[in-house]
C-alpha positions as CSV (number, residue, x, y, z in Angstrom):
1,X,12.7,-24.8,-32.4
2,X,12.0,-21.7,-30.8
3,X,10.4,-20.4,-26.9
4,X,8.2,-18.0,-27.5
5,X,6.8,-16.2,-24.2
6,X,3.3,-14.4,-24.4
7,X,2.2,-11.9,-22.0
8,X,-1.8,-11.5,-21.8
9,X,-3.8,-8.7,-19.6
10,X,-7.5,-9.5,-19.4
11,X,-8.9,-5.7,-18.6
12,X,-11.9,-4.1,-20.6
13,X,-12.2,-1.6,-23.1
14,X,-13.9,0.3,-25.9
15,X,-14.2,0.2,-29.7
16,X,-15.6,2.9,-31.7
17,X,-17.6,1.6,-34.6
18,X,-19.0,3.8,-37.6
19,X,-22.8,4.9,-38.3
20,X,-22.4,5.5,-41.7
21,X,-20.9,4.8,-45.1
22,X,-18.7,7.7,-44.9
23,X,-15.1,7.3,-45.0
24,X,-13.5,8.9,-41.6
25,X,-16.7,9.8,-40.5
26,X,-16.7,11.3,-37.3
27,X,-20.9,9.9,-36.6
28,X,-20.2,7.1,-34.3
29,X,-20.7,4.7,-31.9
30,X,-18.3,3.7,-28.8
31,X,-18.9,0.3,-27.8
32,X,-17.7,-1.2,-24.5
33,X,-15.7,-4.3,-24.7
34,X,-13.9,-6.7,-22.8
35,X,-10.5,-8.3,-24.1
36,X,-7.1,-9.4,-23.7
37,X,-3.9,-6.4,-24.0
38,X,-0.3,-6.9,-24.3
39,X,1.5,-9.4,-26.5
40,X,4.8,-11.3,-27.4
41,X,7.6,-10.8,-24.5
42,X,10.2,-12.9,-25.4
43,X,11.9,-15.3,-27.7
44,X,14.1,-17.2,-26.8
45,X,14.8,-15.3,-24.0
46,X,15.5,-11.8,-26.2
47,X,12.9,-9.5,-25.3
48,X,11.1,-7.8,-27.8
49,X,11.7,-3.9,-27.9
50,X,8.9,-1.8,-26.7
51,X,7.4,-4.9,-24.6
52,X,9.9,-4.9,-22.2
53,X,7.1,-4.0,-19.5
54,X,5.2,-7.6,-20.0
55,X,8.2,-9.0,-17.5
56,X,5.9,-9.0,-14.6
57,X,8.9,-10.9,-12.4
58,X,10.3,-7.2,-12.4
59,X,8.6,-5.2,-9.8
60,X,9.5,-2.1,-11.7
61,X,7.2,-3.0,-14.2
62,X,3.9,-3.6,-12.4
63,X,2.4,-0.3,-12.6
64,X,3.1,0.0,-16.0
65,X,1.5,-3.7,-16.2
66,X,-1.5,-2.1,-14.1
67,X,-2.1,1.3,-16.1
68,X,-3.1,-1.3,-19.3
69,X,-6.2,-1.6,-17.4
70,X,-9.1,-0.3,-19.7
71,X,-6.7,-0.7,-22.7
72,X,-8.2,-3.9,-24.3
73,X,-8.9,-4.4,-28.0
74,X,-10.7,-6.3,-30.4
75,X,-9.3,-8.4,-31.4
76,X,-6.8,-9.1,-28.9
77,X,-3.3,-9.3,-30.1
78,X,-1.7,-12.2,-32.6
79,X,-0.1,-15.4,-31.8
80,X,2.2,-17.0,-33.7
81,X,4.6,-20.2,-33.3
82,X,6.6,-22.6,-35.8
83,X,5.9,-26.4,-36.0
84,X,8.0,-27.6,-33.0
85,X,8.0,-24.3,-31.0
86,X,7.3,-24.2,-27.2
87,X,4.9,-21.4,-26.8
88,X,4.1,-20.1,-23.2
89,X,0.9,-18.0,-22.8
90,X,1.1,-16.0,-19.4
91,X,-2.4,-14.7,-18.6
92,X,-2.6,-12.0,-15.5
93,X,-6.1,-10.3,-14.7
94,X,-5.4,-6.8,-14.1
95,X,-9.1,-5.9,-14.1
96,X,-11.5,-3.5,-15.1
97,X,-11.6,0.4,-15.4
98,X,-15.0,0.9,-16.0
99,X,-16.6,-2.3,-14.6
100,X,-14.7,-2.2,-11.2
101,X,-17.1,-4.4,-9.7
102,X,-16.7,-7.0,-11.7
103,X,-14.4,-9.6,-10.7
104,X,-14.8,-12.3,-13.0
105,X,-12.2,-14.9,-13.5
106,X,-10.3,-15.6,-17.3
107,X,-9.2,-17.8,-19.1
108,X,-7.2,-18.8,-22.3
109,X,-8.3,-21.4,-24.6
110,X,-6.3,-22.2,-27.7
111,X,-9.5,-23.1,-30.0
112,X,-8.1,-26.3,-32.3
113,X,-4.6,-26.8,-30.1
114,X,-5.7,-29.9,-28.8
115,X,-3.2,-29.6,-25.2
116,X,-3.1,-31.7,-22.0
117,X,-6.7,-31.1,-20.7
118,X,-5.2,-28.6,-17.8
119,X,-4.4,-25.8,-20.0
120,X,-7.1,-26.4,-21.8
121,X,-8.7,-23.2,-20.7
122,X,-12.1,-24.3,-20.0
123,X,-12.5,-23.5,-16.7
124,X,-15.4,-26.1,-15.6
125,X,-12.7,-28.9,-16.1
126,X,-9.2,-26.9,-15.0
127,X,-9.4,-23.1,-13.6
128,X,-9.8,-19.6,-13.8
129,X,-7.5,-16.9,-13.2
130,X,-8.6,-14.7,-10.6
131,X,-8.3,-10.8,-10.4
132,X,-5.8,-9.1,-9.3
133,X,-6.3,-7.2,-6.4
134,X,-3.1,-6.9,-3.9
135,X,-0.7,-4.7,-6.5
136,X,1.5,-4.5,-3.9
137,X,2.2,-8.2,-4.4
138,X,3.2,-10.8,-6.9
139,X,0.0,-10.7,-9.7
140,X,-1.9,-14.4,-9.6
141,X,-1.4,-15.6,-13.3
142,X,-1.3,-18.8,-15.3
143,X,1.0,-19.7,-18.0
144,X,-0.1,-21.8,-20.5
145,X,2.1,-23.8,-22.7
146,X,1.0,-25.3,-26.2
147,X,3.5,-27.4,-28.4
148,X,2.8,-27.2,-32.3
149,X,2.4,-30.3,-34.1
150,X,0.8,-28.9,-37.5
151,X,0.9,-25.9,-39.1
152,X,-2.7,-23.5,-40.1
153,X,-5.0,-21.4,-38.4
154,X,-6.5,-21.0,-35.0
155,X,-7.6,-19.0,-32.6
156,X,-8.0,-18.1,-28.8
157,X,-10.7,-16.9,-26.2
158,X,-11.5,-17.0,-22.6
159,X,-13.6,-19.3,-22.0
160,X,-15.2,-18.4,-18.8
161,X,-18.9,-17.5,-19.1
162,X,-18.1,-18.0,-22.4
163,X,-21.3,-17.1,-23.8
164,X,-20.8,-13.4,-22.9
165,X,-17.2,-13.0,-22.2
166,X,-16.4,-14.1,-26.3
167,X,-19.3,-11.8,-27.3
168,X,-17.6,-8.9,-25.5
169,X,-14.6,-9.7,-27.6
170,X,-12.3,-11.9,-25.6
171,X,-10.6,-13.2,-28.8
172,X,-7.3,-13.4,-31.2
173,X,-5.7,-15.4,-34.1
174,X,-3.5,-18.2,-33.4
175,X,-1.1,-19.0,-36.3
176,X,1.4,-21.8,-37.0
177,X,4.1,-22.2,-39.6
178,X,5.7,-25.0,-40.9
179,X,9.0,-24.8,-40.1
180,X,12.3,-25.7,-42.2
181,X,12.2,-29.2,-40.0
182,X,8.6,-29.8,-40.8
183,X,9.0,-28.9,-44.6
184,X,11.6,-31.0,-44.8
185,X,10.3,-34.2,-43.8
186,X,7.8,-33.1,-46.2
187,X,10.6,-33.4,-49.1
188,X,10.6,-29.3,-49.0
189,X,13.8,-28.2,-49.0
190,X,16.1,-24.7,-49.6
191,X,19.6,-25.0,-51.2
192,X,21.8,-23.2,-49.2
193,X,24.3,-21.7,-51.6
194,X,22.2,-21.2,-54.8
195,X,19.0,-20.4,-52.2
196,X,16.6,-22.6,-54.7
197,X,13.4,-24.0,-52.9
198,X,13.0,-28.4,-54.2
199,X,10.7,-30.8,-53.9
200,X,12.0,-33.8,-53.2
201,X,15.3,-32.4,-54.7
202,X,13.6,-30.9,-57.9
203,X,13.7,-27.4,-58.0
204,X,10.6,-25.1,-57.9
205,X,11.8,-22.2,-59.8
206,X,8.2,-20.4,-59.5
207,X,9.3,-19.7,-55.6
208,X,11.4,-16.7,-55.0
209,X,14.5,-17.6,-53.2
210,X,13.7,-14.8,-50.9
211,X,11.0,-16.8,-49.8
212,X,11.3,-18.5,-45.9
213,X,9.3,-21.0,-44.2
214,X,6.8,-18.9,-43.2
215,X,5.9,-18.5,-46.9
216,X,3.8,-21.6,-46.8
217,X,0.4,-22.2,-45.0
218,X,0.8,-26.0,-44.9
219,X,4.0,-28.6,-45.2
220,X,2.9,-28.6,-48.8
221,X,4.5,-26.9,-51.6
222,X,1.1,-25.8,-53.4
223,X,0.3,-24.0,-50.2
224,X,3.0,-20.9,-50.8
225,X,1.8,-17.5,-50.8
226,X,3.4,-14.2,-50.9
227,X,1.3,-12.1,-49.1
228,X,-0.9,-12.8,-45.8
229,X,-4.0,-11.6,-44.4
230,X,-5.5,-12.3,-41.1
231,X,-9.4,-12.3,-42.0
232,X,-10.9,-12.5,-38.0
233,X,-15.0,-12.1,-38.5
234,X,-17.1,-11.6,-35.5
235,X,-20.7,-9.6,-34.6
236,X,-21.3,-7.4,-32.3
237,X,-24.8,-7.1,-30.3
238,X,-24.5,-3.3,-29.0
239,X,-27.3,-3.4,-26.4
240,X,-25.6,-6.6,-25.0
241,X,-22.5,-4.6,-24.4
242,X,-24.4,-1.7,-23.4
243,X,-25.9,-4.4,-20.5
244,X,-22.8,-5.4,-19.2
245,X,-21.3,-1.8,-19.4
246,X,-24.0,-0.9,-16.4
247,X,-23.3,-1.6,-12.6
248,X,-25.6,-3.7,-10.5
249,X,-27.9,-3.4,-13.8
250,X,-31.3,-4.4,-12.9
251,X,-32.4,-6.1,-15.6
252,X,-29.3,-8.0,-17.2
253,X,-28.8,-8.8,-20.8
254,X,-30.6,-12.9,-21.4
255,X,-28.2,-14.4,-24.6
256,X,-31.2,-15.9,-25.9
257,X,-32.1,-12.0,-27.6
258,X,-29.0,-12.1,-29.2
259,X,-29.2,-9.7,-32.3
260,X,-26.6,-7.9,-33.7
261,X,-26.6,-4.7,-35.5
262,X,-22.7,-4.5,-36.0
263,X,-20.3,-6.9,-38.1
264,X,-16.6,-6.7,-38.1
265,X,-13.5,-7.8,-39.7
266,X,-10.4,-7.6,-37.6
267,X,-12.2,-5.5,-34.7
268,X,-13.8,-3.2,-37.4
269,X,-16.9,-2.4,-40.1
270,X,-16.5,-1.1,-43.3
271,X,-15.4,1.7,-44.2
272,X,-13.2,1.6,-41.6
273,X,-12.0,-1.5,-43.0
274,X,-9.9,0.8,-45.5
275,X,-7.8,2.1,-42.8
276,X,-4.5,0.7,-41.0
277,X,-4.6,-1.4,-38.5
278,X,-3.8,0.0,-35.1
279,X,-2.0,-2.9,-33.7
280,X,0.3,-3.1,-37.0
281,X,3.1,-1.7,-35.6
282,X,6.9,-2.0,-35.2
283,X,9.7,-3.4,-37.1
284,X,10.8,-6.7,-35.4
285,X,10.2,-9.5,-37.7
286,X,8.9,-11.2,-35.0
287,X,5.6,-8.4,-35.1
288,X,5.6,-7.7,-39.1
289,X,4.6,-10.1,-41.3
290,X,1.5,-11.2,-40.0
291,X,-1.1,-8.3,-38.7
292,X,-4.6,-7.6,-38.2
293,X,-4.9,-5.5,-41.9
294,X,-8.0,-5.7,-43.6
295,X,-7.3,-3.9,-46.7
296,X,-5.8,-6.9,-49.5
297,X,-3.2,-4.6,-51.6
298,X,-0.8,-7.3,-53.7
299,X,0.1,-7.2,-56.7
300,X,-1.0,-9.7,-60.7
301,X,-0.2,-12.6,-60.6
302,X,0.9,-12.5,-56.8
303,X,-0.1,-15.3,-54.2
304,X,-2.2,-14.4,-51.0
305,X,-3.4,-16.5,-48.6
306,X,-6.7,-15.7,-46.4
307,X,-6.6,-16.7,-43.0
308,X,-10.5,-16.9,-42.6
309,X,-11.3,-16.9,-39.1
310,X,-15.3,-17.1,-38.0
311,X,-15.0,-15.5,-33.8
312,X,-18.8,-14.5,-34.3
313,X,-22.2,-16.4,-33.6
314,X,-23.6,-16.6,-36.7
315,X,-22.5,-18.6,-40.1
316,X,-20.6,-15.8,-42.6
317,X,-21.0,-17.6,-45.9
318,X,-17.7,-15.2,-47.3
319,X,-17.8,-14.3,-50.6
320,X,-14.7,-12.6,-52.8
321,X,-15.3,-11.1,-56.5
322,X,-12.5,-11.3,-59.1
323,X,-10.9,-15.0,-58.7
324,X,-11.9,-18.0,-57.3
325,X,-10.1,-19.6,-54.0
326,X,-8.6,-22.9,-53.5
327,X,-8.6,-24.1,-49.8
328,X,-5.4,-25.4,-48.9
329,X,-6.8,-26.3,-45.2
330,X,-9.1,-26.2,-42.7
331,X,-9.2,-26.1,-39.3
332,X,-5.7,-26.6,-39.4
333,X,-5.7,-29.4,-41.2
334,X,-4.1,-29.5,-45.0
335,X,-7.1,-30.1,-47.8
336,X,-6.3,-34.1,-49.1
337,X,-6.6,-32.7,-52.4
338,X,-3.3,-30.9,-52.2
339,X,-1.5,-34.0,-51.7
340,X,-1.6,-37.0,-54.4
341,X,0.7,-39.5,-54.4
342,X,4.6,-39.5,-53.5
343,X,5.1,-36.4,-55.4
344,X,2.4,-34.2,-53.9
345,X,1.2,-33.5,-57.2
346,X,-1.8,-31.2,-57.2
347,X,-5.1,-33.3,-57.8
348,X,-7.2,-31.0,-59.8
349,X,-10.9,-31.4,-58.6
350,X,-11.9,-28.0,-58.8
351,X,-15.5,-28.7,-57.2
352,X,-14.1,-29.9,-53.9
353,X,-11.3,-27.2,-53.3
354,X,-12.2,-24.3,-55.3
355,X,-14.8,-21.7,-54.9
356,X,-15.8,-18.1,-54.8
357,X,-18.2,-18.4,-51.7
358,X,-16.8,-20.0,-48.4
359,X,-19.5,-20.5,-45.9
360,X,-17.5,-20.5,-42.2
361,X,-19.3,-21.7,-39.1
362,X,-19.1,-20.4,-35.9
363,X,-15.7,-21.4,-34.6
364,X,-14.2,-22.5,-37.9
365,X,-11.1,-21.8,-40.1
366,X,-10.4,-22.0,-43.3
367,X,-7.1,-21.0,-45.3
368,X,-7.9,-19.7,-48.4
369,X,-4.8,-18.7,-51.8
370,X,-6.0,-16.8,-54.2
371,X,-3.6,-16.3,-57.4
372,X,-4.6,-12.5,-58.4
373,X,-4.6,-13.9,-62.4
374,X,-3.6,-11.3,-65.1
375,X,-6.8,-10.1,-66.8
376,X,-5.8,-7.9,-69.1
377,X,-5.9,-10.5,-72.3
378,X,-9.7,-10.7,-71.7
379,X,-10.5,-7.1,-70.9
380,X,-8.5,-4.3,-71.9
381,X,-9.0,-4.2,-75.7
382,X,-12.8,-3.7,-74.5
383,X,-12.2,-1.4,-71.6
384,X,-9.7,0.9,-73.5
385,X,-10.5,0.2,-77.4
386,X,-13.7,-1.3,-77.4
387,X,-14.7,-4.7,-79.3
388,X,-17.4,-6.4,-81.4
389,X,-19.5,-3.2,-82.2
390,X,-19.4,-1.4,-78.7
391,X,-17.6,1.7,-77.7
392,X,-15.0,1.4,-74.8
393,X,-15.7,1.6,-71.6
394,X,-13.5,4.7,-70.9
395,X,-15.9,6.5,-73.5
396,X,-18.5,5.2,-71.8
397,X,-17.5,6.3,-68.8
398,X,-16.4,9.3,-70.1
399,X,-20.5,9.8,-70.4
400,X,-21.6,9.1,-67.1
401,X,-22.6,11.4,-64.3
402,X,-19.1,11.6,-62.1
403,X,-21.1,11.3,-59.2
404,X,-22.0,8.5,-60.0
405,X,-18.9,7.0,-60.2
406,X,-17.3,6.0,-57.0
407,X,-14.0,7.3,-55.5
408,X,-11.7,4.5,-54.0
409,X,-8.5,4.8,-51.8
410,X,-5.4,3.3,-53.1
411,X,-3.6,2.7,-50.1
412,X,-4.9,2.2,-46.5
413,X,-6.5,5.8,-45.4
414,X,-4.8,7.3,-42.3
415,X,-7.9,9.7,-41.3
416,X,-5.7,11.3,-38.7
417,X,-3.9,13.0,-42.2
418,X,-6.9,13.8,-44.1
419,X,-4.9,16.1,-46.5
420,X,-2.9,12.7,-47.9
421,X,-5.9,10.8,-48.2
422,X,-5.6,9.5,-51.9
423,X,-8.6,8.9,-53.9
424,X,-8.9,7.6,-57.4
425,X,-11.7,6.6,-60.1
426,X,-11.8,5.0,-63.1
427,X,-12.4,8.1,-65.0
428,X,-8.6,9.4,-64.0
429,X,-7.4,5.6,-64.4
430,X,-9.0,6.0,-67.9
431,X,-7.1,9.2,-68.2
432,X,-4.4,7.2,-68.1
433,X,-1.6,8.0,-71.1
434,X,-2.5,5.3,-73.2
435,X,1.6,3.7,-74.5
436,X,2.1,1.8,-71.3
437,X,0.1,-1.2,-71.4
438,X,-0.7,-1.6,-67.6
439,X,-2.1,2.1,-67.9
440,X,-5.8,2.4,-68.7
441,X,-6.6,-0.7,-66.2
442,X,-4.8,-0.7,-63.1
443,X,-5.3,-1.2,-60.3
444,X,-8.1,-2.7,-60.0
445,X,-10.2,-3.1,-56.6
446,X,-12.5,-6.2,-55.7
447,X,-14.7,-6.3,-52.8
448,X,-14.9,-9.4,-50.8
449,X,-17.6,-9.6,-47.9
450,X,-20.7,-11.2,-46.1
451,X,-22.8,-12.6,-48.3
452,X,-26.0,-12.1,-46.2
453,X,-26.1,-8.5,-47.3
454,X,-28.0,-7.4,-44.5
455,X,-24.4,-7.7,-42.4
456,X,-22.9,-5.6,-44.6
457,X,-24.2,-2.7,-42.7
458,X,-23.8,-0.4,-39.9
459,X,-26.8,-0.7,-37.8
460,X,-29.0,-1.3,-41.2
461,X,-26.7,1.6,-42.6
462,X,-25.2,0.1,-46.3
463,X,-22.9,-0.2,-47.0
464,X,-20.5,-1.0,-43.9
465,X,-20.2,-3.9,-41.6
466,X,-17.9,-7.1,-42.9
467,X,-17.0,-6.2,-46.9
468,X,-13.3,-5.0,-47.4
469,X,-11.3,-4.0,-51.1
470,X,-8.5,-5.9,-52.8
471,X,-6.1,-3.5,-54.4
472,X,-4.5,-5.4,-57.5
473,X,-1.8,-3.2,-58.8
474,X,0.1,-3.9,-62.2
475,X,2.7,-7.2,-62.3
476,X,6.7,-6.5,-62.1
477,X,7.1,-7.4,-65.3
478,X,5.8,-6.2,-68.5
479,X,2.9,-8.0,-70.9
């Protein structure tokens, strides 16, 4: 059991969303936002390097603390606890910079963590955190505390005026592991000297032993994974934003008009998508493994969980090319068909927990594995040979107009180093030297996005809004 110790400014922002298709275009759009700044402090009362300035007991630190004002982001940043943790949330509401009128409370509310009413967050039944105003004195704040009972995914927004202050983009993920304690009583369990993972003392020899606790979604040993993505969907109505952005406006914004023109994943429409994440930084483990990326790169036949989170107002039915999911859980809660009988065998009942369409309400989320499967039994004599009377697909290719044939990046594109952007189509990956067999086919990209297509666009612009890639690259070891 850890104490983790959360430090959250409320303050408003902007987000700059693309116009176009184009990748690093420079036509676009700044949108004002509201939103929560800052992060994790502390655990255990070892302060994390670089957020030293969250300790608002040290007077040294409040105008530091006060120049985050105007800072927020979308979405705000991650938190993440153990089964069994004591996680502290302190909110302080530094303001606005552009709406310094405004002096609307704030809140936190832990969407699924079903707490003592009081920290509940919703302020018609507890309270609001009010503004504040006399920086020469102690900042009013609220810590909240949360104690983990279950592992899976949540999430967290203020929940005052909720209707606007959520659209603005007062939001984050809110993730819990199972911890070695947890998995345990599950019958999960690591050897310590040969550092093999059992179930109920039978060893599981397809988990690495370098895998840790916070390899598996659920306390259930079909839920590991090896790679993690934070999949946080929301919409975006621009003249709503562009409403609130205006002083003593005249003519406020009514909810009932809502109509979005922008869709984003993680804060973002495609392509920008493509590109790093801004608030995946640093090196403390505590910060690394789980981010806000939105470009999938694992490799065959890895593991990777999709923590599908729906922050928006309308129902995303999310649909991902190449494999089909299982859900291992939703709403934090472990899918019964992962567990069956005293062995936790997996109960194969593929039309219940498998799918390639997952259709996420409002306020929902779902954990989704996918196993990237080896497909080059099935495809490569075609693609690289060609089968049952038909050329390959390379020649085919071959005879295509190249611009028609689209360029993809390999790797998340930094735009800020245009010059190391890296591009590739499948006429070089069919230029490929042909002896190695993992040439000729990899990688391979899948989209996955919206499936109301209309949302996968910029402002009616296609393509853009919520579709992403996967990057598959070849397995470690040979065919």
């Amino acid at each position: 059991m850890s104490i983790r110790h959360y430090v959250l400014l409320a303050t408003d922002g902007s987000i700059s969303l693309p116009k176009d298709e184009v990748l690093c275009t420079t036509n676009r759009e700044d949108v004002y936002i509201f939103g929560f700044t800052g992060g994790l402090l502390e655990v255990d009362g070892v302060k994390i390097k670089g957020n030293e300035y969250l300790d608002y007991t040290d007077k040294d630190n409040w105008d530091t603390i006060l120049k985050k004002k105007g800072e927020a982001t979308i979405p705000s940043p991650i938190i993440w606890g153990e089964v069994g943790d004591h996680i502290y949330i302190t909110l302080i509401n530094i303001g606005m910079e552009r709406r310094d009128d405004l002096k609307d409370f704030h809140t936190v509310h832990m969407h699924g963590a079903h707490v003592a009413t009081q920290l509940d967050g919703f302020p018609e039944s507890s309270f609001g955190v009010p503004m504040w105003e006399k920086t020469d004195t102690a900042p009013p704040k609220a810590t909240y505390f949360f104690h983990p009972e279950d592992p899976g995914t949540l999430m967290y927004h203020c929940h005052v005026e909720a209707s606007e202050h959520v659209q603005m983009g007062m939001y984050g993920a809110l993730v819990i592991y199972p911890s070695m304690e947890s998995l345990a009583k599950n019958g999960i369990t690591k050897c310590n000297k040969c550092g093999h993972w059992r179930l109920n003392g039978e060893e599981q020899y397809d988990i690495p032993k370098t895998a840790t606790n916070r390899n598996f979604a659920y306390n259930n040993i079909h839920s590991y994974f090896d790679k993690e993505y934070v999949m946080l969907l929301s919409d975006i109505d621009s003249e709503w934003h562009k409403s609130v952005s205006i002083k003593n406006n005249p003519d406020p914004f009514n909810a009932i008009n809502f109509k979005p023109d922008f869709w984003l994943i993680n804060g973002r429409a495609f392509p920008d998508t493509l590109r790093p994440h801004p608030l995946s930084v640093g090196s403390d483990p505590n910060l690394t493994q789980i981010n806000y990326e939105s470009y999938v790169h694992v490799k065959t036949n890895e593991k990777f969980l999709l923590r599908m989170i729906n922050m928006g107002y309308q129902v995303v039915p999310w649909h991902i090319h190449g494999w089909h999911f299982m859900v291992v859980g939703k709403d934090s809660h472990l899918s019964p068909f992962l567990v069956f009988g005293k062995e936790c065998k997996h109960l194969n009942h593929q039309l219940t927990e498998m799918g390639f369409t997952n259709t996420i309400g409002s306020g929902e989320t779902y954990d989704l594995i996918i196993t990237a499967d080896d497909k080059r039994s099935l495809y490569r004599k075609y693609i690289v040979k060609g089968q049952d009377g038909f050329d390959s697909f390379c020649k085919q290719l071959s005879e295509i107009d190249p611009a028609a044939i689209f360029d993809i990046p390999e790797e998340p594109v930094n735009c800020a180093n245009p010059q190391l952007i890296d591009l590739i189509n499948y006429i070089q990956i069919c230029n490929q030297p042909y002896g190695d067999p993992n040439n000729q086919f990899f990688p391979q990209f899948y989209p996955m996005h919206n499936h109301d297509d209309y949302k996968v666009t910029n402002n009616g612009k296609y393509p853009g809004g919520q579709l992403t890639m996967i990057q598959i690259d070849a397995p470690d070891k040979p065919m």
